[in-house]
C-alpha distance (Angstrom), angle and dihedral (degrees) to the residues before:
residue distance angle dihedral
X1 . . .
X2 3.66 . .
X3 3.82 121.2 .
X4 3.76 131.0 -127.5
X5 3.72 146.9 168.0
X6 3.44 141.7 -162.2
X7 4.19 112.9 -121.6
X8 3.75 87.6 -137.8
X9 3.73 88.4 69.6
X10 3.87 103.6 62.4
X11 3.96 123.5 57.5
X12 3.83 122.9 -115.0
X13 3.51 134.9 40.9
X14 3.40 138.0 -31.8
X15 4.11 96.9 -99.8
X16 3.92 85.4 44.1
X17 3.50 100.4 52.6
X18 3.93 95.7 44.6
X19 3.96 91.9 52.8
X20 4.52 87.8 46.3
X21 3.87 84.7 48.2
X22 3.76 93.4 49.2
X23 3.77 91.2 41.6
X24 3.77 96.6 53.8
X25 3.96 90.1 49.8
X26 3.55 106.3 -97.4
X27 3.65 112.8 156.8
X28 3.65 89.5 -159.1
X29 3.97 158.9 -1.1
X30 3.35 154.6 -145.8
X31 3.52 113.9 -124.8
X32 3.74 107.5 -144.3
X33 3.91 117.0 -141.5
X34 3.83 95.7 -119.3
X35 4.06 96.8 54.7
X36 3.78 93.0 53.5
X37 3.96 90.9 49.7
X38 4.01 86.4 48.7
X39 3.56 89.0 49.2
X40 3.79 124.4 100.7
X41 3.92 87.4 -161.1
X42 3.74 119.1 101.3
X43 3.75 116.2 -122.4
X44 3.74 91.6 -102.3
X45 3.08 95.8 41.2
X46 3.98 92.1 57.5
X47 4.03 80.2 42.0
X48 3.91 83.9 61.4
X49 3.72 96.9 41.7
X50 3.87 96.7 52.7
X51 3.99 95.7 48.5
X52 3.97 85.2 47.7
X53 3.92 86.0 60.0
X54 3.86 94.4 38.7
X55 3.95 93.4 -106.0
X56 3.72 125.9 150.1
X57 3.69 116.0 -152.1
X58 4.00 98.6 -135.5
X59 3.44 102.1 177.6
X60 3.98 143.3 -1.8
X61 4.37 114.7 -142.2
X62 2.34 146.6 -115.6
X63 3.58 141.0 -2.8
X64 3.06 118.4 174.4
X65 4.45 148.5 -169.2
X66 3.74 91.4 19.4
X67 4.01 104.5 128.8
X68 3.36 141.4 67.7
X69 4.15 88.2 14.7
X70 3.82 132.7 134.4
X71 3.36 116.2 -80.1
X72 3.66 94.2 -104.7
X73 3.77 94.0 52.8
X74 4.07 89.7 47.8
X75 3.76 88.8 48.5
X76 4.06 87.9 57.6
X77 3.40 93.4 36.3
X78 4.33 85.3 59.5
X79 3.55 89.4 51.7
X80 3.98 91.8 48.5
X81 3.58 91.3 45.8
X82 4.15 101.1 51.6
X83 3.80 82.7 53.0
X84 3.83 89.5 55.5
X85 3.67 89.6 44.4
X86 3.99 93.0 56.8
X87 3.83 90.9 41.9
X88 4.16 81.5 54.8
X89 3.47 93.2 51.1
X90 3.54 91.7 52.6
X91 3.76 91.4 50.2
X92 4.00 93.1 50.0
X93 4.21 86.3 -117.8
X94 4.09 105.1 145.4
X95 4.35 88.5 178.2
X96 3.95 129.9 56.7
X97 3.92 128.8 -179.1
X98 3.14 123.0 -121.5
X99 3.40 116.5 -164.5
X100 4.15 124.8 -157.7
X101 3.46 116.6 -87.4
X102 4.34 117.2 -83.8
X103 3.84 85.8 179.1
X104 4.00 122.7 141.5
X105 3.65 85.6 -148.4
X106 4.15 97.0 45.6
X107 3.65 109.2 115.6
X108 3.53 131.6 -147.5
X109 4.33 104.0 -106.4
X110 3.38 119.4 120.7
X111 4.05 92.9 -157.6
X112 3.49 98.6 46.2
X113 3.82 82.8 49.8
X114 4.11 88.6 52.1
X115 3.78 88.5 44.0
X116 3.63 99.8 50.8
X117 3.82 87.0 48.0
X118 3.42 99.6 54.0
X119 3.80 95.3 50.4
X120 3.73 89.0 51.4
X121 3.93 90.3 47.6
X122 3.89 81.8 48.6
X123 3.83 89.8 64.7
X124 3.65 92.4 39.1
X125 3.64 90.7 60.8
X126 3.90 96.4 50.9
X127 4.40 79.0 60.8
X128 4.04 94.5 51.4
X129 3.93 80.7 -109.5
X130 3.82 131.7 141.1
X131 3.61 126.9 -150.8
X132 3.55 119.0 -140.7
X133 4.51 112.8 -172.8
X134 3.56 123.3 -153.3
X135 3.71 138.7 -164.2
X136 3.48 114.9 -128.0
X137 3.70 112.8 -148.4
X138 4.06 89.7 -128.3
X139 3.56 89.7 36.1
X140 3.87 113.6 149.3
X141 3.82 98.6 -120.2
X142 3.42 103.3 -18.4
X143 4.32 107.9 63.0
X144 4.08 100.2 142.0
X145 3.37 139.0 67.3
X146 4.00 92.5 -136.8
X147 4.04 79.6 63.7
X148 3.16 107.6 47.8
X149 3.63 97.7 42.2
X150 3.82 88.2 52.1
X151 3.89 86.0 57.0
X152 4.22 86.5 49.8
X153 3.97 87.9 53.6
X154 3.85 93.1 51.9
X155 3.44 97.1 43.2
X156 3.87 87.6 58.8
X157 4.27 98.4 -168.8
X158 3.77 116.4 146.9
X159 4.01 87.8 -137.2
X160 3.69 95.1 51.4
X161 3.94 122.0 83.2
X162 3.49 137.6 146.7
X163 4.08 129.0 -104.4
X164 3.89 115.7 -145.1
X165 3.74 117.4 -150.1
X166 3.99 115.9 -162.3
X167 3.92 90.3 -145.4
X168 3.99 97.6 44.6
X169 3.98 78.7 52.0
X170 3.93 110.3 36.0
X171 4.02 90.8 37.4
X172 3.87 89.2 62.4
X173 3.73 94.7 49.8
X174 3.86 87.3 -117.4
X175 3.68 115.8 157.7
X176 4.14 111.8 -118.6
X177 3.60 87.2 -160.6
X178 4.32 81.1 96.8
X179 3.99 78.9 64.9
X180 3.54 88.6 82.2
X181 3.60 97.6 62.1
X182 3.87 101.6 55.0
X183 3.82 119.1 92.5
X184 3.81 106.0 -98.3
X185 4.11 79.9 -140.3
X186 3.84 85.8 64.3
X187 3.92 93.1 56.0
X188 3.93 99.4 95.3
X189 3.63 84.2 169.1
X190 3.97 158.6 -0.4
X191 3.47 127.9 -158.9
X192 3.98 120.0 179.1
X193 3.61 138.5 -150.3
X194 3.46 144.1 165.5
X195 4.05 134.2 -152.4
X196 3.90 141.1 -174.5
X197 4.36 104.1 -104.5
X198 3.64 100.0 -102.7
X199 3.46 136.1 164.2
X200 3.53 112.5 -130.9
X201 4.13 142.6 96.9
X202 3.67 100.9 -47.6
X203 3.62 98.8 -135.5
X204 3.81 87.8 66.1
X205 3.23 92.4 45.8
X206 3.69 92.4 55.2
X207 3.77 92.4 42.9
X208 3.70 99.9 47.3
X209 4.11 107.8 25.3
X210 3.20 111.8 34.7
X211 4.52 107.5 128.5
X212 3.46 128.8 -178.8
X213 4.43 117.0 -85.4
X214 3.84 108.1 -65.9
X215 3.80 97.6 27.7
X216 3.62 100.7 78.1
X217 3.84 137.6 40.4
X218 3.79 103.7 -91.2
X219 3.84 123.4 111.4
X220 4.00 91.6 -123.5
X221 3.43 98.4 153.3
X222 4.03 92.8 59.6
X223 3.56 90.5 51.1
X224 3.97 95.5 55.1
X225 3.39 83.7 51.8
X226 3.74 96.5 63.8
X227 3.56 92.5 43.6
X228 3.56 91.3 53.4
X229 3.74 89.0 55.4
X230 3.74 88.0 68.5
X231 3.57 95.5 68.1
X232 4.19 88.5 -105.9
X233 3.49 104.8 174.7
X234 3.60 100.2 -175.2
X235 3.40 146.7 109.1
X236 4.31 118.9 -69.9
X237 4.06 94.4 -135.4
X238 3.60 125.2 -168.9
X239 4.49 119.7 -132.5
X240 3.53 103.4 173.9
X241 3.68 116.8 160.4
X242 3.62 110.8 -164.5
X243 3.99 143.7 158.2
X244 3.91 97.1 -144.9
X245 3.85 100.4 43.7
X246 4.07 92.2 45.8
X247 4.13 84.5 56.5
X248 4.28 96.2 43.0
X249 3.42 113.6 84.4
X250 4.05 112.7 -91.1
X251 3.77 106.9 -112.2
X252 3.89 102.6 53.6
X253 3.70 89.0 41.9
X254 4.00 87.6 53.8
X255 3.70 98.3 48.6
X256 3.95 88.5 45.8
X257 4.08 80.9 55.2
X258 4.18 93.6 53.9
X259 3.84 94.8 39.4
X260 3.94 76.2 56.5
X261 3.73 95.8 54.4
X262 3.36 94.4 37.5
X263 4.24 93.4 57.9
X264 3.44 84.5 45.7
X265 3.29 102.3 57.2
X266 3.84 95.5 42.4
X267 3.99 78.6 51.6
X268 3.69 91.0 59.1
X269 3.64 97.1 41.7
X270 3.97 97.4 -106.8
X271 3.74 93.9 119.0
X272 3.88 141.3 18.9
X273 3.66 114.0 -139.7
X274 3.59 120.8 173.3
X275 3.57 111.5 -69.4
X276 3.76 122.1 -102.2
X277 4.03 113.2 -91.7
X278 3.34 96.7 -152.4
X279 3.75 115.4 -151.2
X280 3.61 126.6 -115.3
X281 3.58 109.2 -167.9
X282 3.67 147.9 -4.1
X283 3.85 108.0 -105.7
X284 3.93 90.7 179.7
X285 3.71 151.5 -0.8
X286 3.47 117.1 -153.5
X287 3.67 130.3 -155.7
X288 4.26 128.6 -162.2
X289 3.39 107.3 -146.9
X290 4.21 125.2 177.7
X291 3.89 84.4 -160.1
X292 3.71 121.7 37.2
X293 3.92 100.6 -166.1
X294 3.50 112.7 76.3
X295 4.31 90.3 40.1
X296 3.96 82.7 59.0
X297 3.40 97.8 45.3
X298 3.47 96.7 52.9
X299 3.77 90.1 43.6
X300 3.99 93.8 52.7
X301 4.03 77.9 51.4
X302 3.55 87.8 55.5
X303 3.91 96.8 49.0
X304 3.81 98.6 -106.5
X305 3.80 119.6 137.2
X306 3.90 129.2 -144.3
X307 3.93 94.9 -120.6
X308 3.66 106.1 156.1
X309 4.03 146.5 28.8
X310 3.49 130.6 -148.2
X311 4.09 105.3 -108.7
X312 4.44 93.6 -144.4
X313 4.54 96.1 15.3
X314 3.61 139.0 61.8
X315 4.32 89.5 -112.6
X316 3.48 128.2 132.3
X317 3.48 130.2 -165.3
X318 3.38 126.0 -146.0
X319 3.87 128.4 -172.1
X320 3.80 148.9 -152.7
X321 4.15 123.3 170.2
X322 3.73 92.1 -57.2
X323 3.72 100.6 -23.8
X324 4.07 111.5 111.2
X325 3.76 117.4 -178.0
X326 3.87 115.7 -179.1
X327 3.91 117.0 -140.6
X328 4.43 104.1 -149.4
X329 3.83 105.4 -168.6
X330 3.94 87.5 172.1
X331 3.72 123.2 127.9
X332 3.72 97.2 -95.7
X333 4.29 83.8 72.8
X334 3.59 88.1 64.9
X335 3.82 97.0 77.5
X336 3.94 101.7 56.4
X337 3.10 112.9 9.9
X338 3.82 133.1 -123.3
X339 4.10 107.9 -2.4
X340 3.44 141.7 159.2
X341 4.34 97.9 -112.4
X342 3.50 105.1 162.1
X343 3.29 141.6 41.4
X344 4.16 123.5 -170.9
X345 4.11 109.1 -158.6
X346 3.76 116.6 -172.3
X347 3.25 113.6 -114.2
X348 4.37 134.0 -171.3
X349 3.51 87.1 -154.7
X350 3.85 117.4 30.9
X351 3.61 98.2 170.5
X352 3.56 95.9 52.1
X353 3.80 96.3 45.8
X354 3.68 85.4 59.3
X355 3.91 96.0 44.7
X356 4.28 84.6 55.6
X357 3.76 94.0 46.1
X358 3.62 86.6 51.5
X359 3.66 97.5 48.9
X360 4.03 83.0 47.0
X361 3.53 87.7 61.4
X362 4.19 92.8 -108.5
X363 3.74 102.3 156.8
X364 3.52 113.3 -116.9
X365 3.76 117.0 -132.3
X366 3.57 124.6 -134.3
X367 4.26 114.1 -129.2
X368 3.92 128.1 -153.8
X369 3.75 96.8 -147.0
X370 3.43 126.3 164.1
X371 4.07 118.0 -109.8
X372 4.04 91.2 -97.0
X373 3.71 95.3 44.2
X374 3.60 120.9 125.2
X375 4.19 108.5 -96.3
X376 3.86 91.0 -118.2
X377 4.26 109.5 171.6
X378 4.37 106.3 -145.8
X379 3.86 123.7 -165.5
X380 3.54 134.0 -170.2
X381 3.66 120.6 -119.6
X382 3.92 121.2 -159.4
X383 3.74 96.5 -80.2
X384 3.86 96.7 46.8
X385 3.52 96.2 -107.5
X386 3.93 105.5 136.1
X387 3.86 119.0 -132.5
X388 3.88 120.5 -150.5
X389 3.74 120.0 -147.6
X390 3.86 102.4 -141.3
X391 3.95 139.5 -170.5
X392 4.17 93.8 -165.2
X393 4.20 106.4 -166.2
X394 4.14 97.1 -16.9
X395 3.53 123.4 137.7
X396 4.23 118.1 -110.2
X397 3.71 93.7 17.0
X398 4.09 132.1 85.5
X399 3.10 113.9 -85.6
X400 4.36 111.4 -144.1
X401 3.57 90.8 -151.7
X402 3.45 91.5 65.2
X403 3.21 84.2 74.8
X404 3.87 95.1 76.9
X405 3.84 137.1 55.5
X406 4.02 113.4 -136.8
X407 3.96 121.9 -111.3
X408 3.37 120.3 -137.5
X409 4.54 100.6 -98.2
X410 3.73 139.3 163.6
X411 3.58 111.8 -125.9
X412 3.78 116.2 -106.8
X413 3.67 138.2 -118.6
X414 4.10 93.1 -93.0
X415 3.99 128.1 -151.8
X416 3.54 89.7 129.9
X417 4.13 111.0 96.8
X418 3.57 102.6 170.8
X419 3.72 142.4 -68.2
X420 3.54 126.1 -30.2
X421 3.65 94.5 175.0
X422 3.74 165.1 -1.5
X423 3.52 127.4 -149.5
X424 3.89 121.8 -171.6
X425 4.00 126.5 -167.3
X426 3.91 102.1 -137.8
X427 3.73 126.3 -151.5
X428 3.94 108.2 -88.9
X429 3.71 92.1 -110.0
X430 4.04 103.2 39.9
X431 3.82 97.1 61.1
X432 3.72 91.0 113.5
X433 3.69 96.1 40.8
X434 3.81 92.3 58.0
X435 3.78 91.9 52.7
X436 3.57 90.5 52.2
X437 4.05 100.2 44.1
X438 3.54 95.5 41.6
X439 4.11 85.2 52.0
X440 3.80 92.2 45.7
X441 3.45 109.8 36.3
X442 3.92 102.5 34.4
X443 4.07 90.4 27.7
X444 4.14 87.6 -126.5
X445 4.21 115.7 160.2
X446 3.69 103.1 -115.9
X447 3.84 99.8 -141.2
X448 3.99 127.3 -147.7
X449 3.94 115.5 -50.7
X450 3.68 113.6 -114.4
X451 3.70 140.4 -157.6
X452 3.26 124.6 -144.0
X453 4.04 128.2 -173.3
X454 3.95 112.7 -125.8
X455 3.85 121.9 179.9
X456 3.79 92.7 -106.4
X457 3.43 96.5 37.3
X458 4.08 152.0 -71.3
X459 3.88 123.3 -11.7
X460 3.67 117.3 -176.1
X461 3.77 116.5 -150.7
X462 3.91 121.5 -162.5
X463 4.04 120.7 -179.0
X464 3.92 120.9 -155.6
X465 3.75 111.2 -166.5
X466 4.02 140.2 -177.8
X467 3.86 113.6 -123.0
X468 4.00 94.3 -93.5
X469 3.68 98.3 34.6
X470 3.59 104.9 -121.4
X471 4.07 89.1 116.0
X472 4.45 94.4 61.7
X473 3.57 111.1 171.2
X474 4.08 118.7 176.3
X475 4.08 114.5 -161.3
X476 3.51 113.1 -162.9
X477 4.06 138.6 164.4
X478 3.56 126.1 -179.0
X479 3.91 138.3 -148.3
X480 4.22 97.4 -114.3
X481 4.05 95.6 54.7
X482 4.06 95.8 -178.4
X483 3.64 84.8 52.3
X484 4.03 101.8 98.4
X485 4.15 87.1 -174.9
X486 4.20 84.0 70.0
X487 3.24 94.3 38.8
X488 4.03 107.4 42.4
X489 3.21 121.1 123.4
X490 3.72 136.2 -129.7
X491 3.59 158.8 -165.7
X492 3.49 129.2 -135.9
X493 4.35 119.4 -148.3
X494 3.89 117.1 -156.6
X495 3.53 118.3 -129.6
X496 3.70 141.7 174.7
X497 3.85 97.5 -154.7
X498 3.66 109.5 36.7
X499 3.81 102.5 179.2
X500 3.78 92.5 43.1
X501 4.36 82.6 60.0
X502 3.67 97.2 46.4
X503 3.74 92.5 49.8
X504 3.83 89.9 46.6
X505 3.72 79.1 47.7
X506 3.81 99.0 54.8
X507 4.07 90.2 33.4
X508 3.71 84.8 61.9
X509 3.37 99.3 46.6
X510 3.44 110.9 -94.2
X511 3.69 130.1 134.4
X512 3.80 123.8 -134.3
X513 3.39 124.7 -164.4
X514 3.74 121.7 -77.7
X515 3.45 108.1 -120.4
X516 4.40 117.6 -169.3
X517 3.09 137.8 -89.3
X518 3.74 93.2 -123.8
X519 3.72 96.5 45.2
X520 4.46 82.7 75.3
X521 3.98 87.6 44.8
X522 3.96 93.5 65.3
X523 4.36 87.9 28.6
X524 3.94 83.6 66.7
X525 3.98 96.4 37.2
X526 4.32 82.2 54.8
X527 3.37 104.2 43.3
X528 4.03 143.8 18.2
X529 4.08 114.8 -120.3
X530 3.56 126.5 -159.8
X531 3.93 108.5 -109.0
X532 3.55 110.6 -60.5
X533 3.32 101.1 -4.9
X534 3.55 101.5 108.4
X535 3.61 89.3 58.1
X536 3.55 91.1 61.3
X537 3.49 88.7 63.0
X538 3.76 91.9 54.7
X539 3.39 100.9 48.5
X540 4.35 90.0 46.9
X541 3.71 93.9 41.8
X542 3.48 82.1 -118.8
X543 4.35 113.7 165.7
X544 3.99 122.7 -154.2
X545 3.18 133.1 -159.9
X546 3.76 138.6 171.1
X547 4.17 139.4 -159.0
X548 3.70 135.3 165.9
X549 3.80 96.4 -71.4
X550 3.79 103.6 37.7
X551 3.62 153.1 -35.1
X552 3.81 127.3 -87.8
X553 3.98 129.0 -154.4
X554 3.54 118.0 -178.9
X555 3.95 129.9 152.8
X556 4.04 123.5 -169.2
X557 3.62 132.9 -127.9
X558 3.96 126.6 -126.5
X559 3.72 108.8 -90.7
X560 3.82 128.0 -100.9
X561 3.88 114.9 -162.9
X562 3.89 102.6 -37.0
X563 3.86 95.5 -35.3
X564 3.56 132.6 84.4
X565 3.43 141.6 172.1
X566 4.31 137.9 -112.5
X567 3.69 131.6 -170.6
X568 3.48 113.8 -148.4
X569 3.92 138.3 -170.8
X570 3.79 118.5 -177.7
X571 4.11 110.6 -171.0
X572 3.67 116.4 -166.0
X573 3.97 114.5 -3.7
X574 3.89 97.1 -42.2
X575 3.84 93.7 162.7
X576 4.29 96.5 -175.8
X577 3.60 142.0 75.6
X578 3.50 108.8 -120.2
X579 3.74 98.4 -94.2
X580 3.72 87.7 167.3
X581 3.95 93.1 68.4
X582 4.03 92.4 43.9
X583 3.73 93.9 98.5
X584 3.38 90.3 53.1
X585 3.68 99.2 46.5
X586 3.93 91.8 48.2
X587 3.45 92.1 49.0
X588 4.15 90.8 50.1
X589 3.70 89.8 50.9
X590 4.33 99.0 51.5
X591 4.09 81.5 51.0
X592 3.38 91.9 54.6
X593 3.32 101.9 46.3
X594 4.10 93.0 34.1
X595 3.24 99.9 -107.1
């Protein structure tokens, strides 16, 4: 189906936002009245500089207060509106919203409502324009889409329709089963947005939260549905008001808006994409570090061992059981210091995991590899961190470690079986967008949102999971964004015996985070501890934690560049990540560090 956005949803101006649109594979927009009055551009000559970048201009909005208004107000309101309808014809826009009536003056009559509409669709026609009337959720007398289609019907003009709106609908509770019963003719348009379920005024809500479909809380995808049913042939438009994406720079934001469209319409059944490969495993994490030394010493600490080299780079890897980290000491480390960059995901079908991330619009990364290198495809997720798709030891398909040429090692103490989990810092304004990619493309469950309390702030924390939950990935982004204590990033090691690897930890010189004093105080208030055990914890720095399905201990490393370490133990089916002992944990880290 063909693509469109509103302007008002992307940051920047007019010119800037036309060229993201285009960029991210819109086929259209809709230009908002406020960016064409910014704009220095005539109308024609934004005419000209959409069809140069392949843009339709599907509708001009809004108009607004023009029903259901004193005869003197409707009588301006005509004059204000063939103005607008020259100023359309200039732009080459054939559709204009019409929004229900706000007005102090706006009275409560459904025919004079129908009346006043189908003189002003009268004058539309004479322009070759369509009229397309929408129910505000807050509108004054008109706040459904049951009502203001029944005003549409009685009005009965061939240039007057109605345009639904999935958050004017879905934010009022109303049921879009109603959809079904309005002549898919008498759609002029659809425009689409999601939101987080909040309860607050609903014009905030629809002024500051709106997301794009699959972000928020709404069932979207049934409503397109319905509208489908109709026989609606137009085009699924995005009208998402929000704080975060009118601050983020205009091009990511749009291509987070098509991947959007595009999962929703595979969701509905419009389109076919590749289907998701879902990943599961991590063969590797890799870190890119400007200065090797104190990343191996704390790995040693931890019980890894250096047991490959890179054949053609300057990459190490070091292993535990099945947990591989790769140590990068390439130029590219030089810039930021010590971060988690890549991530390798096991995948049954490599190739097509990279053929759906690239329909997703996941940027495909170019490699320098040598000839005999193994044929690994990389993407980029939101936060630049690039994701492998790997076949690790299978039979037929490339094998990454063939890649590397073994060093003579002792094997290690052991505890360590793999990884439990990654956790990535995101950009303050691309939280969202990483929930929704890493759903999309790598066809993870995004899990509950949480908050968590930080000294300096808010973080919010989102997990996206595989089915068994050996792929773990925590999204978080914090309220002090230059503050790389917030926003590290970490990996956390799976053990069986999680005091026996902390004290191998501290024995070999490694230094876990100090946890208080305090923290132990309300630990034995919660819970009951076998004798001694509880001072165990204390003396390891060692956090519990407990839910219906298990218990969790975990304890942290200190942190190296932007990356540190956890040790975790899950018993029984604990399926979390100890949100409970994040404040404490955050707060530990900025006194270490001084902050």
């Amino acid at each position: 189906m063909r693509t469109s956005i509103a302007t008002v949803s992307l940051s920047g101006s007019l010119t800037e936002k036309l060229t993201a649109a285009s960029r991210a594979g819109f086929d259209g927009v809709e230009i908002f009245e406020n960016d064409l009055l910014a704009s220095p551009l005539t109308p024609e000559e934004i005419r000209a500089r959409c069809a140069d970048l392949g843009l339709g201009i599907d509708l001009y909005q809004p108009m607004r207060d023009m029903e259901a208004v004193p005869a003197d107000v409707f009588a301006s309101n005509l004059r204000r509106a063939r103005h607008k309808f020259e100023l359309m014809g200039r732009l080459g826009a054939d559709t204009v919203l019409v929004c229900s009536s706000v007005h102090p003056l706006a009275v409560d009559n459904d025919d004079l409502a129908a009346g006043q509409l189908r003189e002003l669709a009268g004058l539309a026609q004479e322009f070759g324009i369509r009229v397309a009337y929408e129910a505000l959720a807050w509108g004054r007398h008109v706040s459904t889409y049951e009502h203001a289609w029944d005003i549409v019907a009685a009005a009965d003009h061939p240039a007057l329709g109605t345009c639904l709106d999935s958050f004017h609908i879905l934010s009022r509770g109303s049921d879009p089963k109603g959809i079904e019963d309005i002549p898919g003719e008498k759609i002029f348009f659809l425009q689409l947005a999601d939101a987080p379920l909040l309860a607050m005024d609903v014009l905030q809500w629809s002024r500051h939260y709106r997301c794009f479909p699959g972000q928020g809380g709404f069932d979207v995808a049934d409503l397109v549905r319905r509208v489908l049913r109709t026989g609606y042939d137009g085009p699924l438009s995005l009208e998402v008001f929000n704080d975060v994406y009118r601050q983020a720079e205009a091009g990511p934001t749009a291509v987070d808006a098509h991947r959007s469209l595009l999962l929703l319409q595979e969701t509905v059944g419009v389109t076919t994409p590749p289907a998701p490969v879902v990943p599961t495993g991590v063969a590797f994490a890799e870190l890119l570090t400007p200065d090797a030394e104190p990343v191996v010493a704390l790995l040693g600490a931890l019980g890894f061992t250096r047991t490959a080299r890179h054949r053609s780079k300057p990459v190490d890897l070091w292993q535990q059981g099945e947990a591989r980290v790769l140590v990068n000491t390439g130029p590219a480390g030089r810039r930021d210091g010590t971060s988690l960059a890549a991530i390798g995901l096991e995948s049954p079908d490599p190739a097509g995991a990279a053929l759906r991330a690239e329909a997703l619009l996941a940027p495909v990364l170019p490699r320098r590899r040598a000839a005999a290198d193994a044929p690994l495809d990389a993407v980029a997720a939101p936060d630049g961190t690039e994701l492998f798709f790997c076949a690790t030891d299978r039979a037929g398909l490339p094998d990454w470690r063939g890649d590397f040429e073994d060093v003579p090692h002792e094997t290690g103490p052991g505890g360590v079986r793999g990884i439990d989990h990654l956790a990535l810092a995101q950009p303050w304004h691309q939280f969202d967008e990483a929930a929704l990619f890493h759903r999309s493309v790598l066809g993870l469950h995004a899990q509950e949102s949480v908050d968590v309390a930080d000294p300096y702030g808010l973080m919010r924390s989102r997990a996206v999971t595989n089915a068994d939950g050996s792929v773990r990935i925590a999204l978080s982004v914090g309220a002090a964004p230059s503050d790389d204590t917030v926003h590290a990033q970490h990996i956390a090691l799976a053990t069986d015996d999680v005091v026996t690897a902390a004290r191998r930890f501290r024995d070999a010189g490694g230094r876990v985070l100090p946890i208080p004093a305090n923290y132990y105080d309300d630990l034995a208030a919660r819970f009951e501890f076998a004798e001694g055990e509880l001072e165990t914890y204390r003396e390891l720095g060692i956090l519990y934690d407990r839910d219906a399905y298990g218990e969790f201990r975990h304890c942290y490393t200190r942190t190296v560049g932007r990356v540190f370490f956890e040790l975790v133990q899950r018993d029984g089916c604990y399926r979390g990540y100890g949100a409970q002992n994040a404040p404490v944990r955050l707060a530990a880290q900025h006194t270490v560090t001084g902050g």
